[in-house]
C-alpha positions as CSV (number, residue, x, y, z in Angstrom):
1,X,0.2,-31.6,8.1
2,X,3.2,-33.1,9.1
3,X,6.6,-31.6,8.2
4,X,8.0,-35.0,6.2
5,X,10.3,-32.9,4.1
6,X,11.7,-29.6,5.1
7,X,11.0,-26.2,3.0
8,X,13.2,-24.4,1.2
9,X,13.3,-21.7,3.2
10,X,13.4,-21.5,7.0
11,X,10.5,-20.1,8.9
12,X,12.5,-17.3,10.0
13,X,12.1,-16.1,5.9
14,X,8.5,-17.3,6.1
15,X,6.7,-13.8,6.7
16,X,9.5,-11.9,4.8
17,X,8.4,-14.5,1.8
18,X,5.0,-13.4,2.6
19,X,5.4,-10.3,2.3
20,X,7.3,-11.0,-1.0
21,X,4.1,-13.0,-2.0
22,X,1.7,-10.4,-1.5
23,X,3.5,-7.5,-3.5
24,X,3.1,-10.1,-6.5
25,X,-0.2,-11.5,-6.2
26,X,-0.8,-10.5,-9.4
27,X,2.1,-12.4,-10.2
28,X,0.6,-15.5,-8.2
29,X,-2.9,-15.8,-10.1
30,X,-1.1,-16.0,-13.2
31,X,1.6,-18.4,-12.0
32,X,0.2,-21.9,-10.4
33,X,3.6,-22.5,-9.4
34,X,3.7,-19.7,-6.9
35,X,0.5,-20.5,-6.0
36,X,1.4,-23.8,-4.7
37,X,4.4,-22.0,-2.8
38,X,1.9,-19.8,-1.6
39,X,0.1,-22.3,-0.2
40,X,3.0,-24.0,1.4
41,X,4.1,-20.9,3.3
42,X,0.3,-20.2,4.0
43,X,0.6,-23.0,6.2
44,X,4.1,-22.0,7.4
45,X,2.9,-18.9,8.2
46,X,-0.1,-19.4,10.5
47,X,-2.2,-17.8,7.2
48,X,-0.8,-14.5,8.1
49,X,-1.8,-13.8,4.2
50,X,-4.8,-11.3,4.5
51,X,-6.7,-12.7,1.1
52,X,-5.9,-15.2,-1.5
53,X,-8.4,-17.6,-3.3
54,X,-7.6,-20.8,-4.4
């Protein structure tokens, strides 16, 4: 996709969010706002995110 609007965060914080996002992915499932960030930065990220279903 293209990047129309830029993220709230850089991608420099991208795998330090990911990071963040995977120590609450229990957090995540029950949240489908940080789901939607999570897919957002899943794309940021190159899908560095080892396992998340959608």
């Amino acid at each position: 996709m293209e990047k129309s609007s830029s993220p709230p965060r850089p991608q420099k914080n991208c795998p330090r969010t990911i990071t963040n996002i995977i120590n609450n992915d229990v957090k995540i499932r029950e949240n489908e706002v940080e789901n939607c960030l999570l897919t957002a930065y899943k794309v940021c990220c190159n899908n560095i995110v080892p396992h998340f279903d959608t």
